[in-house]
N, C-alpha and C positions, 0 to 999 in steps of 0.2 A: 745045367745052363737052361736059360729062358727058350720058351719059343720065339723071341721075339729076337729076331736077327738084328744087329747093331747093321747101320746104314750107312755108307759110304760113299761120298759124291766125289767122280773123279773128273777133272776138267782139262781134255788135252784136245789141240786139233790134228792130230797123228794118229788118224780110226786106226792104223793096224794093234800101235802102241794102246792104245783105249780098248779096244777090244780087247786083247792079252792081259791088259792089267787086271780089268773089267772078269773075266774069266777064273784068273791067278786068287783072285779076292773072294768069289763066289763060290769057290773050291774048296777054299779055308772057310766057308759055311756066313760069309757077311753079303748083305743085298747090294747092289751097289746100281747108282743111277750116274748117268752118263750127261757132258756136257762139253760141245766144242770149239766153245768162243770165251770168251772173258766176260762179255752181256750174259751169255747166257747161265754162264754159272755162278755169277751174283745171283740172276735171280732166283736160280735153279738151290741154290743155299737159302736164302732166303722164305722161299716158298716149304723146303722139304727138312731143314734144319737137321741136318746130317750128323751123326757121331764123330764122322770125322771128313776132311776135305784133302784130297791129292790132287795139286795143279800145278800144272806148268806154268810157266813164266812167259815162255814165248807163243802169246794169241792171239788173234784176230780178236779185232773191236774194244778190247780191254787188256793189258797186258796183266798179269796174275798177280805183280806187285799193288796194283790198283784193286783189285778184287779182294787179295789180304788184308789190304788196307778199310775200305769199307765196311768188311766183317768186321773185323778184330776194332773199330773204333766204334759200333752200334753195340750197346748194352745186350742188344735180343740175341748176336752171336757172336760175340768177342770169346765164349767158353770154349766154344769149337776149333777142335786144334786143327791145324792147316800143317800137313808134309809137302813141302815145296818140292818138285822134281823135275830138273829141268838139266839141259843141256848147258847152260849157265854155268862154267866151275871155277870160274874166277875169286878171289877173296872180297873181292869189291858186291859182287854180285850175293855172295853168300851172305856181308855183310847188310845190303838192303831186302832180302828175306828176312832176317832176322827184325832188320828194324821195321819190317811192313805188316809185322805178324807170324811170322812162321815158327812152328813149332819144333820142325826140324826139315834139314834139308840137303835131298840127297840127287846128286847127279845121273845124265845119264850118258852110257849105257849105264845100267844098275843090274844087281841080282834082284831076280822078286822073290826071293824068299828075305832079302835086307829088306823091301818092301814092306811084306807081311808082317814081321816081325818086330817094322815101327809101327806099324797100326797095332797088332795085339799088345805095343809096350803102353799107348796112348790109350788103347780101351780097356788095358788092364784085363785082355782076358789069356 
């Protein structure tokens, strides 16, 4: 494997939950940059063009269906896969992830080894 760690933007406004993610993710050897609103991790995607995106749904300023949406319909980072994770477990709910972008989507409470194990399935490592 590269030195070059694959980079992970995770966007929750639940520090404990962000932290632990944040943590669980850097463990398994990937850099991971943090963001706690839905503005700030449009831009926070935008600017750092991440391998991959883990966001919640429910955020201040922008809700996460709207920040899927934005990527996944700009050319610059529609490639970037987005794991939806959210408290959300509705079928209604799983259905406008999919349709806003999402690559896969998984509830919480969750395991974070299910976590890890969609990011290593999406970066193929």
């Amino acid at each position: 494997m590269s030195n070059n760690k694959k980079q992970i933007l995770v966007v929750d406004d639940e520090l404990d939950m962000l932290m632990a993610i944040k943590l669980r993710l850097e463990a398994s050897g990937y850099e991971v940059a943090t963001a706690t609103d839905g503005l700030e991790g449009l831009n926070a995607a935008r600017k750092l063009k991440p391998d991959i995106i883990i966001l919640d749904i429910m955020l201040p300023k922008m809700n996460g269906y709207k920040v899927s949406r934005f990527l996944k319909f700009d050319e610059e980072y529609k490639h970037i896969p987005v794991i939806m994770l959210t408290a959300l477990s509705g079928d209604e709910d799983r259905t406008t992830g999919v349709e806003t972008g999402a690559n896969a989507y998984i509830t919480k409470p969750f395991e974070t080894q299910e976590l890890v194990d969609t990011v290593r399935r999406f970066l193929g490592d």
